[in-house]
C-alpha positions as a Markdown table, in Angstrom:
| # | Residue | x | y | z |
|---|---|---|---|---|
| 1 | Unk | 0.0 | 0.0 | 0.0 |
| 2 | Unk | 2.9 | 2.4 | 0.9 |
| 3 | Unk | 4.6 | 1.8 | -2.8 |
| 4 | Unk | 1.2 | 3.3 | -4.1 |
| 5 | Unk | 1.4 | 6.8 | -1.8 |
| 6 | Unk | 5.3 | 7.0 | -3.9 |
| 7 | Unk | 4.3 | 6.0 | -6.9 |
| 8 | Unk | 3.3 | 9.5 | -8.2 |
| 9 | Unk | 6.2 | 11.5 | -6.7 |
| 10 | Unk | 8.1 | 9.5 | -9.2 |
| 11 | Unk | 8.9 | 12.4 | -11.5 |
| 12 | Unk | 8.7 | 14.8 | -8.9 |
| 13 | Unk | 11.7 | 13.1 | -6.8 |
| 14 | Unk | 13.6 | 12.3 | -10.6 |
| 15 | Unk | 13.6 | 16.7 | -11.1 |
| 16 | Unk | 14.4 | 17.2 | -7.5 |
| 17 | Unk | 17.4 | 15.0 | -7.3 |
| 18 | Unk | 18.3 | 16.6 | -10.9 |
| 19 | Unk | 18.4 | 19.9 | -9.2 |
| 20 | Unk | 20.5 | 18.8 | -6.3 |
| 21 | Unk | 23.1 | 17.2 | -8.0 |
| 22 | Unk | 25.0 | 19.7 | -8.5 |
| 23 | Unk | 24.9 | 21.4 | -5.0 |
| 24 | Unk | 25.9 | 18.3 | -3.4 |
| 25 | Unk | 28.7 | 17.6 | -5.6 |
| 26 | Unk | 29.9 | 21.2 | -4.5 |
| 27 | Unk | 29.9 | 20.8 | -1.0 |
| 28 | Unk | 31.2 | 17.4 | -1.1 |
| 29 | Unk | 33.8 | 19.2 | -2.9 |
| 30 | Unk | 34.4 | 21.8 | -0.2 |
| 31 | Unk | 34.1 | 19.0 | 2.6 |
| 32 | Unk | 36.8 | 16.8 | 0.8 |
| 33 | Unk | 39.1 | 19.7 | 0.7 |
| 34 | Unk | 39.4 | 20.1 | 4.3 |
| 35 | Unk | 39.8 | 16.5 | 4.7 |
| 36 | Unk | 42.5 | 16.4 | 2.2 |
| 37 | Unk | 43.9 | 19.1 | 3.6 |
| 38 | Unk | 43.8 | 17.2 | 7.4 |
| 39 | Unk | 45.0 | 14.1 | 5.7 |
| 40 | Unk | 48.8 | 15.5 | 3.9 |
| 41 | Unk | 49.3 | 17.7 | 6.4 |
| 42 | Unk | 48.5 | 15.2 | 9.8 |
| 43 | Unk | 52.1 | 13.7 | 9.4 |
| 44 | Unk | 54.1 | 17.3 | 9.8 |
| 45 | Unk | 52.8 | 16.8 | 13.6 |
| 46 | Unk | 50.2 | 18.5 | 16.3 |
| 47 | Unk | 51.2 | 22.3 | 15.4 |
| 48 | Unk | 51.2 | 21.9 | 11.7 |
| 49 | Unk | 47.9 | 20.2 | 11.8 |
| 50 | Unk | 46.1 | 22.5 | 14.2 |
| 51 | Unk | 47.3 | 26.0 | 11.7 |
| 52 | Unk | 45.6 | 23.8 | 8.9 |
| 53 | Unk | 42.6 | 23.2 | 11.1 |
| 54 | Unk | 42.7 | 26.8 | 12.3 |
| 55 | Unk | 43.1 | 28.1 | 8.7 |
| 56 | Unk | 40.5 | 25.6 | 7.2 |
| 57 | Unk | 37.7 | 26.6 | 10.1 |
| 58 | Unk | 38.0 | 30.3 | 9.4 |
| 59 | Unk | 37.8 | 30.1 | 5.6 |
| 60 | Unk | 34.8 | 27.5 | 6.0 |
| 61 | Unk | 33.3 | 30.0 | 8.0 |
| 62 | Unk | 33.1 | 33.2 | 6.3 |
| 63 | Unk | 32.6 | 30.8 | 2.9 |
| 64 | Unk | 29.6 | 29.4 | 4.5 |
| 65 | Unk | 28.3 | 33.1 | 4.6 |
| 66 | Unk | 28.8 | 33.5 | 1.1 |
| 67 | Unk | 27.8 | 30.0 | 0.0 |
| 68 | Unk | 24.4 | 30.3 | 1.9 |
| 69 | Unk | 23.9 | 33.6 | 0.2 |
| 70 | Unk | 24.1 | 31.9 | -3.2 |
| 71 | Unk | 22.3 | 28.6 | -2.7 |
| 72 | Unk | 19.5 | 30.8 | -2.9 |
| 73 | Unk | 20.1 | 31.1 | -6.5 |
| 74 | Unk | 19.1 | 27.8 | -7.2 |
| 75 | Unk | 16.2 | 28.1 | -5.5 |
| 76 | Unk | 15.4 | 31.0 | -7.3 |
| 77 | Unk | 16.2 | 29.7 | -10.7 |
| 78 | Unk | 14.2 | 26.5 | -10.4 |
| 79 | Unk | 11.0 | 28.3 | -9.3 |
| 80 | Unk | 11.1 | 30.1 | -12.4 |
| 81 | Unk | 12.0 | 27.1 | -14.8 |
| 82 | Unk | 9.0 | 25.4 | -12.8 |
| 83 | Unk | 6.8 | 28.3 | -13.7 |
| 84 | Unk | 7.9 | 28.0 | -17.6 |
| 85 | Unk | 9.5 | 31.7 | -16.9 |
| 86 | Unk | 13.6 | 30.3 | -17.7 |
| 87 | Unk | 14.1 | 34.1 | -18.9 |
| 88 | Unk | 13.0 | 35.6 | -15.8 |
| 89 | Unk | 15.6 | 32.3 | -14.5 |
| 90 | Unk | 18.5 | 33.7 | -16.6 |
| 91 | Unk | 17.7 | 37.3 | -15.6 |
| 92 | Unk | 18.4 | 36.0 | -11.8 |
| 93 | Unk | 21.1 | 33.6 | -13.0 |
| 94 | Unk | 23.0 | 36.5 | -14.6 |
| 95 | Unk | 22.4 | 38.7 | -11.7 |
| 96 | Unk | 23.9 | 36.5 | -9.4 |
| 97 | Unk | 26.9 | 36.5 | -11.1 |
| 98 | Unk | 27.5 | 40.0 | -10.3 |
| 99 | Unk | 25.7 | 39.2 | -6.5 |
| 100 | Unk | 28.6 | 36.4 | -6.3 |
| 101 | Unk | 31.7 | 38.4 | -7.3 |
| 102 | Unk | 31.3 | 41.1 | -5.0 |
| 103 | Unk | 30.6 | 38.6 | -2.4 |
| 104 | Unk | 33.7 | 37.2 | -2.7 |
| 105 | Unk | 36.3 | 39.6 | -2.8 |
| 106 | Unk | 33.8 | 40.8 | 0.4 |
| 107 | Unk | 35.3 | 37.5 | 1.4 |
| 108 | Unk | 38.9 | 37.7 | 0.2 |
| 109 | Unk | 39.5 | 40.6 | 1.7 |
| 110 | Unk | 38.0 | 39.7 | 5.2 |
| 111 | Unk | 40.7 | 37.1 | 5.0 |
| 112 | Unk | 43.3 | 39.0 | 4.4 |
| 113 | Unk | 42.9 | 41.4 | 6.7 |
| 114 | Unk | 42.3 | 38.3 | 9.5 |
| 115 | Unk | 45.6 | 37.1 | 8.0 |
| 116 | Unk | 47.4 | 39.9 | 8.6 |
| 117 | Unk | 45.7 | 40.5 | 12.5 |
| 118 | Unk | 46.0 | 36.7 | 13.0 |
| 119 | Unk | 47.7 | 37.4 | 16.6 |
| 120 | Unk | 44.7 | 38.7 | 17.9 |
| 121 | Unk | 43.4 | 35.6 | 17.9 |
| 122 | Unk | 45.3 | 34.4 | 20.6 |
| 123 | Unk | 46.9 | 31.0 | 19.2 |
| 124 | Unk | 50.2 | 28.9 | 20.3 |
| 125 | Unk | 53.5 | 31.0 | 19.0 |
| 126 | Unk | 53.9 | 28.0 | 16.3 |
| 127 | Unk | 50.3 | 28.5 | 15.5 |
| 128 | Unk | 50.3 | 32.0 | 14.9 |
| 129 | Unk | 53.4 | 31.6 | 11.9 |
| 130 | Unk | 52.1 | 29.2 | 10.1 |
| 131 | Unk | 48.4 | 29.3 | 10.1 |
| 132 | Unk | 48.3 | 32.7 | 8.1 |
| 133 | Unk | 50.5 | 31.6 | 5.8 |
| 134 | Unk | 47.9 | 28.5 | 4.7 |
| 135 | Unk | 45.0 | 30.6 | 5.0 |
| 136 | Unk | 46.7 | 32.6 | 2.7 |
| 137 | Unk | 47.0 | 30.3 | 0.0 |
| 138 | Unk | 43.6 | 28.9 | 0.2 |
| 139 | Unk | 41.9 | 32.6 | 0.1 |
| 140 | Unk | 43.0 | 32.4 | -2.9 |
| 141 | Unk | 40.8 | 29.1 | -4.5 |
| 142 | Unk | 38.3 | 31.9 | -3.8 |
């Protein structure tokens, strides 16, 4: 009886997973990163590890910001090709664009200027040298 209450969400679940592909092949990407990053670097010892965890944190925080600002898009996007409207879709598409560049040198710069304060955060001495300098390179895969 249960298989019958499904069986017409069929299509419905098909578009939705369509849709979501994509988003969750992004944030696996972003999740793998930090893992990766955990993974090459666990072997340099405790201090090395904790600046990439220290580094990794802060830029998954502020890019969470920014990433939940623009996973409205495809919200947006998808209401409008469900509503047979894709050029009112493309209008908010293309304005993203311009929503999502601003947004991130927002975020690039808030990381460099945390890189160059980094002391006020109040790490180890070991910490506090080489966490900036990793941040640092991955503010840039902005």
């Amino acid at each position: 009886m249960r298989f019958y209450l499904f069986r017409g969400y069929k299509f419905e679940i098909k578009e939705i997973a369509l849709l979501a592909y994509p988003i969750i092949l992004g944030q696996l990407g972003v999740v793998l990163m930090g893992v990766a990053d955990t993974i090459m670097v666990g072997k340099l010892g405790a201090d090395a590890l904790a600046s990439v965890n220290q580094a990794n944190n802060l830029f998954f925080m502020l890019s969470g910001l920014t990433f939940g600002v623009l996973f409205a898009v495809s919200t947006l996007v998808s209401i409008k090709v469900g509503e047979k409207k894709p050029t009112e879709g493309f209008v908010i598409y293309r304005a993203s664009l311009l929503v999502s560049l601003i947004l991130f040198v927002v975020q690039f710069l808030a990381l460099q200027i945390l890189i160059s304060n980094f002391d006020l955060l109040g790490q180890k001495g070991a910490i506090n040298q080489m966490a900036p300098s990793f941040l640092n390179i991955i503010s840039w895969s902005i």
